[in-house]
N, CA, C and O of each residue as an XYZ file, in Angstrom:
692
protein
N     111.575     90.166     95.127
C     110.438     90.367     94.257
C     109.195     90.583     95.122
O     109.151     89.944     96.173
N     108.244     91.345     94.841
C     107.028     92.307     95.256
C     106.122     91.380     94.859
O     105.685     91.495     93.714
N     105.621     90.218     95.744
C     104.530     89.529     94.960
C     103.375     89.084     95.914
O     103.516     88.564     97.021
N     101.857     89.475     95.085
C     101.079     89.664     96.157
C      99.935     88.324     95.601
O     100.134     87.568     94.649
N      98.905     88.335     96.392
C      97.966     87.401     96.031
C      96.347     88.071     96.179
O      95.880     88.707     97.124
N      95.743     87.700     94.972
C      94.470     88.368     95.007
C      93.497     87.195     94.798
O      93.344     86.593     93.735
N      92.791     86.925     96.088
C      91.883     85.303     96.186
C      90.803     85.884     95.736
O      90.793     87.046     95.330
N      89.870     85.177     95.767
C      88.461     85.258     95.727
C      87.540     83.890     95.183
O      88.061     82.824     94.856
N      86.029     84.175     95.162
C      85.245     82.806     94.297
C      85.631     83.615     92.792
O      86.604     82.937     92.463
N      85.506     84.386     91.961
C      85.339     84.833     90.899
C      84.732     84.000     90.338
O      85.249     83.336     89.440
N      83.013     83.769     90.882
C      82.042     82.981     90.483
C      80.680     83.812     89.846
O      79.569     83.601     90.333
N      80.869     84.776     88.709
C      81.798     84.787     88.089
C      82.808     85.695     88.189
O      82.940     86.266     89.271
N      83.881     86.066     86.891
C      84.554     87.165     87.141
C      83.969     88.444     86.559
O      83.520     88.597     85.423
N      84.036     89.147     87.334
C      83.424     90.636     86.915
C      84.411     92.199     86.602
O      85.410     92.417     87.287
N      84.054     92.980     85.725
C      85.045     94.183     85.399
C      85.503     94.664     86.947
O      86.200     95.679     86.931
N      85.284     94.219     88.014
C      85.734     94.853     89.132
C      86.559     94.340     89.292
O      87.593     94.977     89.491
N      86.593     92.472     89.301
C      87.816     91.718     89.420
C      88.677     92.411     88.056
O      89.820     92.557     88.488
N      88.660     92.661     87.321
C      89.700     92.843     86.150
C      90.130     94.314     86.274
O      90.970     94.767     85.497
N      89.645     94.968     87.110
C      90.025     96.112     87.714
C      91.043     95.719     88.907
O      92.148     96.225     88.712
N      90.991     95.198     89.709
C      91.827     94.875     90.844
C      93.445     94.240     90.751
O      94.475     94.438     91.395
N      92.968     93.147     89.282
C      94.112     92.574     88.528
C      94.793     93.444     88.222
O      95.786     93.542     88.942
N      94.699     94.312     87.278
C      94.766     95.453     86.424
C      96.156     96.323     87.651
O      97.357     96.579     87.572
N      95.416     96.445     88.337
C      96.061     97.472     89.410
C      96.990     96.585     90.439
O      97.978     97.169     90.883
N      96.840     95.686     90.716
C      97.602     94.686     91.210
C      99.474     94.567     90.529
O     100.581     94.673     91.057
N      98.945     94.282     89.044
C     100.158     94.020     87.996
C     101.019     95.421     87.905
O     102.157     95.450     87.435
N     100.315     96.612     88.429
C     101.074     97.382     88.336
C     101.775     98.000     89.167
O     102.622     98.826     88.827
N     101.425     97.570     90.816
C     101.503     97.549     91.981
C     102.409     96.521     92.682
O     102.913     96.739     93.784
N     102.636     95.067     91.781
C     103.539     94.214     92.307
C     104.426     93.709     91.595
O     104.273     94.311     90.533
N     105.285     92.981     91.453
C     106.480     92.686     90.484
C     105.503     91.159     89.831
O     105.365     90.973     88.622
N     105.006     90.347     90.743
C     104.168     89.107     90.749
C     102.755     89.235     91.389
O     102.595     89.641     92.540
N     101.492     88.768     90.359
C     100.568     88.700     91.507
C      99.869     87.357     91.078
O      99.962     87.035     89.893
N      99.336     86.735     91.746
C      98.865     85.279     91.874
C      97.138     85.701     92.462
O      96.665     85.962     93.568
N      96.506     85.582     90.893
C      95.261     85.209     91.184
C      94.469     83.855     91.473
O      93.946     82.969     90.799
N      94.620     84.101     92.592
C      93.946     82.603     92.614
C      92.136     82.242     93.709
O      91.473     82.676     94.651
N      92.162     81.304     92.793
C      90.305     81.042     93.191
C      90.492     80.049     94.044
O      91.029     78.956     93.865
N      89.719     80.790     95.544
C      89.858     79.760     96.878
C      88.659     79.207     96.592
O      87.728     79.865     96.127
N      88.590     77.800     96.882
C      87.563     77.179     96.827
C      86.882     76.740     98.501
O      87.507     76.154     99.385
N      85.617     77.170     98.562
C      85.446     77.025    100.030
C      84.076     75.440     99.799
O      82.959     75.487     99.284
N      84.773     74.300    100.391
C      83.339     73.194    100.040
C      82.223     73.663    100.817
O      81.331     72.815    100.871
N      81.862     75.184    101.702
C      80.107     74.996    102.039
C      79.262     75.614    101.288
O      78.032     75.637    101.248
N      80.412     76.312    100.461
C      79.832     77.310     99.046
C      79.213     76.970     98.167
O      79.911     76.272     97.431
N      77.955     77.113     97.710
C      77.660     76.597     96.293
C      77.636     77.882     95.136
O      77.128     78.997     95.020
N      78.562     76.923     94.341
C      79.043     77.920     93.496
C      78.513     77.479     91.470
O      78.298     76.351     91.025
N      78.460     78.639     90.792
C      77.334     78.563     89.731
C      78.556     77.928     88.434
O      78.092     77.574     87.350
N      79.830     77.855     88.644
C      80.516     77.249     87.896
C      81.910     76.535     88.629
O      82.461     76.757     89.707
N      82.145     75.769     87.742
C      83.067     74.789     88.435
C      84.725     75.690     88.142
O      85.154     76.481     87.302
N      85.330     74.913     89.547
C      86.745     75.880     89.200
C      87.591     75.581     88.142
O      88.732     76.012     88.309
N      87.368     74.891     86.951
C      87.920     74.854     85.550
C      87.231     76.040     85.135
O      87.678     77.173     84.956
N      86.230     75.654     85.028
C      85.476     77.374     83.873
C      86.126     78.560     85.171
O      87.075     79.175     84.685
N      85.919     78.872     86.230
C      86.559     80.087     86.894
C      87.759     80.162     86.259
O      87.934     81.303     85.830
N      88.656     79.426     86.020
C      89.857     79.332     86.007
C      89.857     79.580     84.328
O      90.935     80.172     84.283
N      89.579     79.556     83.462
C      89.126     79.048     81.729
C      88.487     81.145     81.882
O      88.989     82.154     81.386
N      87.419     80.990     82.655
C      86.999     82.806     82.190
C      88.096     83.695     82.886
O      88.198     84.892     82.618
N      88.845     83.109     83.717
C      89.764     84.548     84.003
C      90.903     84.758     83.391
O      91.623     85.755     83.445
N      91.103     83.337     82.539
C      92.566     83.091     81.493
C      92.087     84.282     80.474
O      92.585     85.375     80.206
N      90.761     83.519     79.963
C      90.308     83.915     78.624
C      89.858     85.854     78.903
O      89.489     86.519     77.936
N      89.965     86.419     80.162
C      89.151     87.691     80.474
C      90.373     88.880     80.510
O      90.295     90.108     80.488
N      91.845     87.706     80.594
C      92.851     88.852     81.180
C      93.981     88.854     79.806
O      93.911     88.104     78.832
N      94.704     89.602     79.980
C      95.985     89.501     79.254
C      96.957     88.656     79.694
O      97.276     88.778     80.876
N      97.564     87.743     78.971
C      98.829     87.013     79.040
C     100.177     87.738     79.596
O     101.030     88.000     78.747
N     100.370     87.992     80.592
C     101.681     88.595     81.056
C     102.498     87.843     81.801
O     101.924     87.161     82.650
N     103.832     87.746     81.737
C     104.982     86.993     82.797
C     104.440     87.178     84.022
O     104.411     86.162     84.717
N     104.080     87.994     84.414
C     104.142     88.622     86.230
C     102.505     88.407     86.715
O     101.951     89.173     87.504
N     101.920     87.351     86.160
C     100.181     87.381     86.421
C      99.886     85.478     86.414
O      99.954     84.848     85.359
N      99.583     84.835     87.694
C      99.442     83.511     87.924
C      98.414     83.685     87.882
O      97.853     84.622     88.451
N      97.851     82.804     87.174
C      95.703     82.332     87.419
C      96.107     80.899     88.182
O      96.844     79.997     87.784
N      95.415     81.016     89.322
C      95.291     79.348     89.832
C      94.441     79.323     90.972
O      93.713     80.242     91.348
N      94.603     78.079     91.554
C      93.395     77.999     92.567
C      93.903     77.105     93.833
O      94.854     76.341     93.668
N      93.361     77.194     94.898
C      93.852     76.467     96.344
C      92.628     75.894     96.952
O      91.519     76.394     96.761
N      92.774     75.142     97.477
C      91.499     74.486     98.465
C      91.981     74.066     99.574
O      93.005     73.411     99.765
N      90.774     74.685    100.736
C      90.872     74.020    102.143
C      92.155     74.776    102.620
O      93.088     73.973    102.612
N      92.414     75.577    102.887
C      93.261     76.294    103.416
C      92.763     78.158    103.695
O      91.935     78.847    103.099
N      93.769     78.509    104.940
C      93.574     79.738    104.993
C      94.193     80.668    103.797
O      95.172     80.123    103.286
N      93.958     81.577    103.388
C      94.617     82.725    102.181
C      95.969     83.056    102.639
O      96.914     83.045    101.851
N      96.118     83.384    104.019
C      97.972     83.259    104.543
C      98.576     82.706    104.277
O      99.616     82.927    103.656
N      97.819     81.059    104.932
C      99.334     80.026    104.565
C      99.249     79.453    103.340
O      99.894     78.469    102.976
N      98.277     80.201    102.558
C      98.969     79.783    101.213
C      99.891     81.132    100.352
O     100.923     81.058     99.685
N      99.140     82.163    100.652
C     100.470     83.348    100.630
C     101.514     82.582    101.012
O     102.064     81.905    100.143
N     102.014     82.531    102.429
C     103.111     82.221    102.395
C     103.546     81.062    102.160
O     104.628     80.909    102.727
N     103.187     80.075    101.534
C     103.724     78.927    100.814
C     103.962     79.372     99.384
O     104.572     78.513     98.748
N     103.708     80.286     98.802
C     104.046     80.910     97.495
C     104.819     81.990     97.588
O     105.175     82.743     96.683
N     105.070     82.032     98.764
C     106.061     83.151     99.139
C     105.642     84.715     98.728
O     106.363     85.574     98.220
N     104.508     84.784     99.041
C     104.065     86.190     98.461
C     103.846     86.732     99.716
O     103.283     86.088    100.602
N     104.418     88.344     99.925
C     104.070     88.951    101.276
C     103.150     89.990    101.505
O     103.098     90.702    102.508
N     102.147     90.049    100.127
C     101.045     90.779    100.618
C     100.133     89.795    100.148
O     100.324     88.653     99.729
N      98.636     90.778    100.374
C      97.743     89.998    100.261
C      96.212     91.475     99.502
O      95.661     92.387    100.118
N      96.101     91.164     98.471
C      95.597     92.284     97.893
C      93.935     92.246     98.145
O      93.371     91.158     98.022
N      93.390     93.080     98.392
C      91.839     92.918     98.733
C      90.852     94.278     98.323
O      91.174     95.440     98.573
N      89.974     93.990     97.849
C      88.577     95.185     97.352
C      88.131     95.872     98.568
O      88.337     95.360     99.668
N      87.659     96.759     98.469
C      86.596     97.241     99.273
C      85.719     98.574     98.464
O      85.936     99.734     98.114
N      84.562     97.520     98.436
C      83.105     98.542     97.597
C      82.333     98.961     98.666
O      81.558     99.860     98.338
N      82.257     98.572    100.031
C      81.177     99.097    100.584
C      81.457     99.131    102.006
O      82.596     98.873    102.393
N      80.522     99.428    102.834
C      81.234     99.949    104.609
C      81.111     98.201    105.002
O      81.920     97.537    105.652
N      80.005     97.810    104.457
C      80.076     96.188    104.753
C      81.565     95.021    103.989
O      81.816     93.878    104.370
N      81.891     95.365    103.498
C      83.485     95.249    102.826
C      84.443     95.637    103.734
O      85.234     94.857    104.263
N      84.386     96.968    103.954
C      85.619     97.057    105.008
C      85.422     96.492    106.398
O      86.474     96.429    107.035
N      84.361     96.073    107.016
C      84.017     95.662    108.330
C      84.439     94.427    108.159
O      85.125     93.872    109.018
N      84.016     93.727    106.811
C      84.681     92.098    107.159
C      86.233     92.058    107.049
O      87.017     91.481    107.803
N      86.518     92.853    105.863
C      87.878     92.682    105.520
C      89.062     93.274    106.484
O      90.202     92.812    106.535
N      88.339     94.908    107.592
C      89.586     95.091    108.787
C      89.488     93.820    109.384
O      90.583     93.374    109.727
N      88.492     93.079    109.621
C      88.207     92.065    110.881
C      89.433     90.709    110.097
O      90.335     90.318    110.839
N      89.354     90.148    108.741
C      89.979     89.519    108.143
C      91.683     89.640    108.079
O      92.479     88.702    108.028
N      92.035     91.373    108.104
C      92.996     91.756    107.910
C      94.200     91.509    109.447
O      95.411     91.292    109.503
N      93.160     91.671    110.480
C      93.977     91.171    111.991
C      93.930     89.541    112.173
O      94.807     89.070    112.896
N      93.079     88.725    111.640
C      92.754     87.577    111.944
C      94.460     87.101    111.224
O      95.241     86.361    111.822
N      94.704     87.655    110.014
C      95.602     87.210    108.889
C      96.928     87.928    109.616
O      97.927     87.255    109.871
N      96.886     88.670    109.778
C      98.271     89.417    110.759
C      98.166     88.753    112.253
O      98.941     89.507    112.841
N      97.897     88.213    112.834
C      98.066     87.491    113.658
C      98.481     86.030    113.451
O      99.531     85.514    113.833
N      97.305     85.356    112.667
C      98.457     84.268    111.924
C      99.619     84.293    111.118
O     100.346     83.301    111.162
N      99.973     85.384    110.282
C     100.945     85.466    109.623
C     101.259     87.079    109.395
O     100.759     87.812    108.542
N     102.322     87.441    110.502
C     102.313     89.486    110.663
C     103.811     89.373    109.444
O     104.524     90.375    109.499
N     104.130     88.626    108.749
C     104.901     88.977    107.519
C     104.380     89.356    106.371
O     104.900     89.808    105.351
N     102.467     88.937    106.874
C     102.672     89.057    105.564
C     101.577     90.754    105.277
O     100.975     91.142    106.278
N     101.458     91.366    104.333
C     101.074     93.006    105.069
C      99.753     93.167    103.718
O     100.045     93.318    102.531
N      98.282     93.087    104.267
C      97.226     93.431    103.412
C      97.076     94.799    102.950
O      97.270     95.819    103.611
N      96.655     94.687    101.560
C      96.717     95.748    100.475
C      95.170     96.123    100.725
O      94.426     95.143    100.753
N      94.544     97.422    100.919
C      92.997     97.378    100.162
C      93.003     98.302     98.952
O      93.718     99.296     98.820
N      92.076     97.820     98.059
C      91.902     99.452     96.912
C      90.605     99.281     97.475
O      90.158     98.417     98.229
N      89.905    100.667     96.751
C      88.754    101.012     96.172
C      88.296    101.082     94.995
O      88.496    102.095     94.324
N      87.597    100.031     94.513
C      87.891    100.702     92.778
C      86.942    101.958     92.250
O      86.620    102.706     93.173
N      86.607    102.206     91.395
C      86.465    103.472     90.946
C      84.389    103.169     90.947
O      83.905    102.037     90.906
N      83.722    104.190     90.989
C      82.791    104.496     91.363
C      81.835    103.507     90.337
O      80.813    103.056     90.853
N      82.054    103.229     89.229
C      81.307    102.703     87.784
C      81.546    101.404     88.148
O      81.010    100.669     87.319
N      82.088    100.801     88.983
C      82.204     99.545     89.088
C      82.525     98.625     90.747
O      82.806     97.486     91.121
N      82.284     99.869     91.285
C      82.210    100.084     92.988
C      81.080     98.807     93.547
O      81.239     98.058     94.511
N      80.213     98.850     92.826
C      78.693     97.827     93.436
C      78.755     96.734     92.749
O      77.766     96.055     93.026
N      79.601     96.084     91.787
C      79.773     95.124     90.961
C      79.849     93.909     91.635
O      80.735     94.122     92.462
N      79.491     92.848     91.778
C      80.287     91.804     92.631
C      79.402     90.707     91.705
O      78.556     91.112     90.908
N      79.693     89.248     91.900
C      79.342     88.571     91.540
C      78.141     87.813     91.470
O      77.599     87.281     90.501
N      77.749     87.869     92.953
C      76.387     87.353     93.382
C      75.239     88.670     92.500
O      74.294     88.353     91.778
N      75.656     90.099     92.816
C      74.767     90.795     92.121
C      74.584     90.308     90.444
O      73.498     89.987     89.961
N      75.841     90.329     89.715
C      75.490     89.888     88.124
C      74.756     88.697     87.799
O      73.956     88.631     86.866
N      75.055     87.710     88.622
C      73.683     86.333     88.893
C      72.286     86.909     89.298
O      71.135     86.700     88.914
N      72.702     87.493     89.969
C      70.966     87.922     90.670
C      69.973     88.756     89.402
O      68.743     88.804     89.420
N      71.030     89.477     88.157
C      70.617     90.498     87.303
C      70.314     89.583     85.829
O      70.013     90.032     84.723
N      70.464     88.484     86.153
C      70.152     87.445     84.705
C      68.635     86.733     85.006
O      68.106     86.201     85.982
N      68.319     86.976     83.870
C      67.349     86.271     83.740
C      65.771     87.267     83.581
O      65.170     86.833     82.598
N      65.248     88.034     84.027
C      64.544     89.315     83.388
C      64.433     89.937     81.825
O      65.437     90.462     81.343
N      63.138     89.860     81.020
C      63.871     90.392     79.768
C      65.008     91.876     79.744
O      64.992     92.950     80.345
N      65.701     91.408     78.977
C      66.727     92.873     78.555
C      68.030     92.489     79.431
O      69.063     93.157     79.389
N      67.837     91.143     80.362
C      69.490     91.159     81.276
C      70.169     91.189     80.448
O      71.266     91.061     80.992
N      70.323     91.273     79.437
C      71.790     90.557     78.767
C      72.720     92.268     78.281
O      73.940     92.437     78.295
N      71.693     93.259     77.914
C      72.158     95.019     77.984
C      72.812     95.255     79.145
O      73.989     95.616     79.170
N      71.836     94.999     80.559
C      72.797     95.408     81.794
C      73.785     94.190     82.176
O      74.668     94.382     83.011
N      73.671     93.296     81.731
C      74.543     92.063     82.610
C      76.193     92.670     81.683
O      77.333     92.819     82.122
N      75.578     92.900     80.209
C      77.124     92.887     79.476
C      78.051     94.470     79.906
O      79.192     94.774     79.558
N      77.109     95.237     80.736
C      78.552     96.317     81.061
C      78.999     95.882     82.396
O      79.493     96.825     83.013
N      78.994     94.943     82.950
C      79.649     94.636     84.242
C      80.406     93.508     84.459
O      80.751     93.146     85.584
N      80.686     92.921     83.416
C      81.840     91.628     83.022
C      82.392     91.450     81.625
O      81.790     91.928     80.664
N      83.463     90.811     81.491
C      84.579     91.055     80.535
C      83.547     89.870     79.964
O      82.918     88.951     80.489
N      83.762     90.551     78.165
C      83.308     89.540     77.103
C      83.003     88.521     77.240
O      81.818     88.276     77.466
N      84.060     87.398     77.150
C      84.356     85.894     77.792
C      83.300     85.665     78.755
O      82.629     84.673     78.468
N      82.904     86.326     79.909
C      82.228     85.917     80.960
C      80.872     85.828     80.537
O      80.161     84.831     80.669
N      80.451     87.226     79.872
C      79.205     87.779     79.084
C      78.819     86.560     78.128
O      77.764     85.966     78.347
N      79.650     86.172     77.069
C      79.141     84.869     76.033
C      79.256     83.892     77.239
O      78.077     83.743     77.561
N      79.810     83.341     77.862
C      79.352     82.077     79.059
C      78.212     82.022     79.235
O      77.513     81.082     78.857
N      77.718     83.240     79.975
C      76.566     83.259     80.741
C      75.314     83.233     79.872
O      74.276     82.602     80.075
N      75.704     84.261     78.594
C      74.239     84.215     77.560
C      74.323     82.647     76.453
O      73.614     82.690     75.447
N      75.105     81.458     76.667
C      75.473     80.586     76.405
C      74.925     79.751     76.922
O      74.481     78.847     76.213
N      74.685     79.694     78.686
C      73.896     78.962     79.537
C      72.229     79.001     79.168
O      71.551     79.808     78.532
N      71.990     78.060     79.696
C      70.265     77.898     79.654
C      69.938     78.736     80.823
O      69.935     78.215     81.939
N      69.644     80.073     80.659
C      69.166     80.786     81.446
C      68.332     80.452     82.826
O      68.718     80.818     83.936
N      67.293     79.802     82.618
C      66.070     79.323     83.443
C      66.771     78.157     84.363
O      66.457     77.998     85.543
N      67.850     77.284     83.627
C      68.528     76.609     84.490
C      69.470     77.036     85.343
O      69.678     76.428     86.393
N      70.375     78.489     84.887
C      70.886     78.508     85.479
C      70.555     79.237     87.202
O      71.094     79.245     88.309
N      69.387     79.758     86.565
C      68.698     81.051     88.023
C      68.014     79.822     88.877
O      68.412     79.668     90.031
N      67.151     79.068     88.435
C      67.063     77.610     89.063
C      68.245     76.875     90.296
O      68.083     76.529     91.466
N      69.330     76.857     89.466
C      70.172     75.943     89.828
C      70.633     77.314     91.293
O      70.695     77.064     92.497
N      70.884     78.707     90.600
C      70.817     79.303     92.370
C      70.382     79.567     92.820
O      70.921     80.245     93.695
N      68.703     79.418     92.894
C      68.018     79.628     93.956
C      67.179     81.025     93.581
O      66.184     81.318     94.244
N      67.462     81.550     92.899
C      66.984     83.239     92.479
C      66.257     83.039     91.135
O      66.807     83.457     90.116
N      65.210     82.506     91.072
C      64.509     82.691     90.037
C      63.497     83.905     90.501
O      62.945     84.010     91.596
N      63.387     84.939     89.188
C      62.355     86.259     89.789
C      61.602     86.057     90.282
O      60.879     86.961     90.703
């Protein structure tokens, strides 16, 4: 079985992550999304709600794990789940510079196991997470915030106390 792993914070999750899924499920027999938790990170929701918006963002399929790992490298937990790729984005030249550099670090610790990159498609190329935080809170965010994350994520966020939440990261306008 063809089964890969697609990490990330998905703090939050965005139509790019549900693009990657998307293409993942059709690309592997198994893919295991799972949310690495890094403790120097501060992150704008806890890994229940990460875990709660990417249930509630995706389709229910046999061949699609939502879960999460801590304190470990993304290899050796690939290969403790026995998955032999390792699926990864790239939106920008700063994307591929970390991720070739990531991609030898990970083939040197573990050369079984063989990294995937996409590109996703141009409408959702600049999407990332830190940007949709950075885009709340201005009148009218809630027009641009809602074409760049799945429903579920969209009512979360316009759900939150706005002012607290741009507060709580540091990016108030």
């Amino acid at each position: 079985m063809r089964s890969a792993v697609y990490a990330g914070s998905f703090d939050p999750p965005t139509n790019g992550h549900l693009w990657m899924i998307e293409q993942g499920l059709e690309m592997f027999d198994q893919l295991i999304v799972a949310i690495g938790n890094n403790p120097s990170k501060r992150y704008s929701f806890t890994v229940e709600e990460r875990l709660g918006l990417l249930r509630s963002s995706t389709k229910p399929v046999d061949n699609l794990v939502i879960t999460h790992f801590d304190n470990r490298y993304l290899v050796d937990y690939a290969r403790k789940k026995g998955a032999k790729y390792i699926l990864r984005g790239i939106r920008s030249p700063h994307d591929y510079e970390y991720e070739r550099v990531m991609r030898h670090i990970n083939a040197d610790m573990a050369p079984e196991i063989t990294t995937v990159f996409l590109m996703p498609p141009r409408d959702i190329a600049e999407v990332s997470s830190n940007m949709i935080k950075s885009l709340i809170g201005p009148k009218g965010w809630e027009d641009t915030v809602r074409r760049y994350v799945p429903a579920p994520v969209f009512a979360q966020l316009a759900a939150q106390d706005q002012d607290g939440f741009k507060r709580d990261l540091g990016i108030m306008h």
